[in-house]
C-alpha positions as a printed Julia matrix, in Angstrom:
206×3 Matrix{Float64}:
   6.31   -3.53    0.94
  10.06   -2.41   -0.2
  12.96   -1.93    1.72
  14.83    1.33    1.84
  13.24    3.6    -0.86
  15.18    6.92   -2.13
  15.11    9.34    0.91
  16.58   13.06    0.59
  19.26   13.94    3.39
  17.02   15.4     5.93
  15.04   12.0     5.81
  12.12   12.51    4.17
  11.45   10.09    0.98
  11.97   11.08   -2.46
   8.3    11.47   -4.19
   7.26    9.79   -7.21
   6.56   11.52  -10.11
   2.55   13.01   -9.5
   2.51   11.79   -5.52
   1.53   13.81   -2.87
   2.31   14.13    0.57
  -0.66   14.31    2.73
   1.51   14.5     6.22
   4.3    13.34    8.39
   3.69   11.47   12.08
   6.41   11.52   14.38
   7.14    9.82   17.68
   5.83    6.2    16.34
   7.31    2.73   16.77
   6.7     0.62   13.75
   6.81   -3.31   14.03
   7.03   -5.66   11.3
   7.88   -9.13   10.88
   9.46  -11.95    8.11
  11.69   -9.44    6.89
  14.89  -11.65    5.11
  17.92  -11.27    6.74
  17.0    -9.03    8.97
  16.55   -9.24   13.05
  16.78  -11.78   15.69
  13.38  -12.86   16.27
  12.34  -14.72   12.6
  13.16  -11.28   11.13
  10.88   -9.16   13.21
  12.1    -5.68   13.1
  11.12   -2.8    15.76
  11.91    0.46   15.32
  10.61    4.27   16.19
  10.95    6.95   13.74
   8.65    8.77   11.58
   5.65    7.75    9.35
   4.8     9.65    6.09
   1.62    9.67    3.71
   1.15   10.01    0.68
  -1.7     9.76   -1.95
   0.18    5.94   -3.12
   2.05    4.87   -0.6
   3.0     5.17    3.2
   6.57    5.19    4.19
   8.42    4.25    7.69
  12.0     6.01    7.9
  13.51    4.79   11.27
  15.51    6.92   13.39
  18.23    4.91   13.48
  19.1     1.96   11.17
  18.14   -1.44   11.74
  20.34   -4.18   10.56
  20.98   -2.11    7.62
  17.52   -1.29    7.32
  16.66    2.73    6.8
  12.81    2.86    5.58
   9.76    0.51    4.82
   7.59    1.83    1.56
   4.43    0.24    2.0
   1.89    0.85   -1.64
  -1.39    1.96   -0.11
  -2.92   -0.75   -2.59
  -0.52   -3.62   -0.73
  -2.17   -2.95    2.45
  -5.06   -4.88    3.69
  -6.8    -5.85    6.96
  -5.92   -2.9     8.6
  -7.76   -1.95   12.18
  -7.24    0.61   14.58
  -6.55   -0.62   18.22
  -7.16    0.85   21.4
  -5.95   -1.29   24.05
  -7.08   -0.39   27.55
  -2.84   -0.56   29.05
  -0.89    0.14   26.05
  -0.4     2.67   23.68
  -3.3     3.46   20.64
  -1.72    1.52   17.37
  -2.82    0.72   13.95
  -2.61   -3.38   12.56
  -2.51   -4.61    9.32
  -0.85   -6.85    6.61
   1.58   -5.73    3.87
   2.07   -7.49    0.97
   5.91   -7.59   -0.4
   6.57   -5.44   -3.69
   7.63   -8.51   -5.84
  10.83   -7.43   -8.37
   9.6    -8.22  -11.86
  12.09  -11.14  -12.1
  10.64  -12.87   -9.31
   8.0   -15.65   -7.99
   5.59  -13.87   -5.25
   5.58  -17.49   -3.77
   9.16  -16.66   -2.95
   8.14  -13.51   -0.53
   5.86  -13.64    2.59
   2.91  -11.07    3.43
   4.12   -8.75    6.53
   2.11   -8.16    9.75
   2.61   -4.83   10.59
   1.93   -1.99   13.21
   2.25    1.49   13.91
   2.49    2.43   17.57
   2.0     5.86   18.5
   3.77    6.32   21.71
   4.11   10.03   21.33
   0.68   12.14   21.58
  -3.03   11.21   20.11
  -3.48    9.88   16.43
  -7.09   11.67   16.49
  -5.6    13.66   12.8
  -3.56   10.63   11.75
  -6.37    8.25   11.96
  -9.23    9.5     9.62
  -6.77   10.56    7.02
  -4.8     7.43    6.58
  -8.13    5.13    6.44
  -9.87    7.76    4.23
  -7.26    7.67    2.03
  -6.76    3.8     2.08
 -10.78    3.73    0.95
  -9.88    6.19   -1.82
  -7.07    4.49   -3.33
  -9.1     1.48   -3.37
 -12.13    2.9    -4.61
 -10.23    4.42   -7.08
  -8.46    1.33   -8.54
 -11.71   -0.91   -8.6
 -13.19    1.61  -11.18
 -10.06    1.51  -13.3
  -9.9    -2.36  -12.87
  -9.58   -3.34  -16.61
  -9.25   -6.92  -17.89
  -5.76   -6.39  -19.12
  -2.62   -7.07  -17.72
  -1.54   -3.45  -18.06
  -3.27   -0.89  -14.67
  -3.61    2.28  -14.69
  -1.85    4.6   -11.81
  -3.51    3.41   -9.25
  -3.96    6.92   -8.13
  -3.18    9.77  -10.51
  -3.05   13.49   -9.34
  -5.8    14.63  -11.06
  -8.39   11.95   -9.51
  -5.93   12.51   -6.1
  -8.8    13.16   -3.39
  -6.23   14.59   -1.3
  -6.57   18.7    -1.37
 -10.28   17.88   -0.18
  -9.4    15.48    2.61
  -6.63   18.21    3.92
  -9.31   20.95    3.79
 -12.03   19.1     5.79
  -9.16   17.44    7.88
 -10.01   17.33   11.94
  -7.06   18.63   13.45
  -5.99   16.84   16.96
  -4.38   19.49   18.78
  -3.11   16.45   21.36
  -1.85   14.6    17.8
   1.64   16.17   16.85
   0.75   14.77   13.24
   1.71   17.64   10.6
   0.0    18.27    7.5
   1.72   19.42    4.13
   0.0    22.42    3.18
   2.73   22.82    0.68
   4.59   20.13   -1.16
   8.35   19.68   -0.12
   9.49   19.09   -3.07
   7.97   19.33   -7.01
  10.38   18.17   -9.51
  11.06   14.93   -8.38
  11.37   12.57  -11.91
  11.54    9.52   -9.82
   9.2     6.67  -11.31
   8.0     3.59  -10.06
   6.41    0.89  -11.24
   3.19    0.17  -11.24
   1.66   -0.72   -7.91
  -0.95   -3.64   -8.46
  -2.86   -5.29   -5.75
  -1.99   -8.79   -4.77
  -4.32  -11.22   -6.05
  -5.88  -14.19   -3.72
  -4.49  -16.69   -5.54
  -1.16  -15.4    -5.41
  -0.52  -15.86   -1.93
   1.53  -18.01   -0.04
């Protein structure tokens, strides 16, 4: 997970070069803890806003700033034991751990694994749901065939192996889920780049 990636005015984040949006989820309250700096409970941070999906990554952008704090980018490939809750008093949610997106000139013992979730306290998740764990599978599905014994990886997801067109075309739509699809990219001649997002290994962790 990063802090605060590019966003354009009207809030929605800058894509990568070849990424895709698959949809945007408003009315959620995201949660995430051991954030440096940041909070007053160990650097817990709660906030509502908007989620959006991509083919690589999924990105928070708050409605309103938190100590500072605009957007969480959260790799696709970073995320792992991620489970959808239903609890019988409170609102439907999704759990999980993020791990931190490491700068290059820096230990991963130095940065903690998140705990995250998504609340959604607005509507059903019944279109949100099946697309974000499909596309979780894909991207990991995707990267284990790819999985080279070098210490160069491939895009972990490039457009052309992208399963995303299919997934939007076969998509269950919730009318009680206020989730909206992109049918048509916002925005195609982004040149941002990244760098390449490569899963955590076991014995990296803290």
């Amino acid at each position: 997970m990063a802090l605060n990636p590019q966003l354009f005015p009207n809030g929605m984040p800058v894509p990568f070069v070849s990424e895709m949006f698959v949809l945007a989820r408003d009315g959620v309250e995201f949660d995430v803890d051991k954030i440096p700096g940041a909070g007053s409970h160990g650097g817990r941070i709660k906030a509502k806003g908007i989620i959006y999906l991509s083919n690589v990554r999924m990105v928070f952008v708050a409605k309103n700033p938190v100590d500072g704090i605009v957007a969480f980018d959260m790799p696709l490939l970073y995320i792992n034991g991620e489970k959808f809750n239903q609890p019988i008093f409170h609102c439907n949610n999704i759990s999980g751990l993020v791990d931190p997106v490491v700068p290059a000139d820096q230990h991963r013992a130095l940065y903690s694994t998140h705990s995250f979730k998504i609340i959604f306290k607005e509507g059903g998740c019944g279109t949100f749901i099946p697309l974000f764990f499909n596309l979780i599978a894909s991207v990991r599905q995707y990267n284990q065939r790819a999985s080279a014994p070098t210490e160069s990886r491939v895009d972990p997801l490039p457009v052309s192996q992208a399963p995303v067109d299919e997934m939007m075309r076969h998509a269950y739509v919730d009318p009680n889920d206020p989730t909206r699809i992109f049918l048509q990219q916002p925005n195609t001649d982004s040149q941002l780049r990244r760098r390449t997002y490569q899963p955590q290994t076991d014995g990296g962790h803290v």
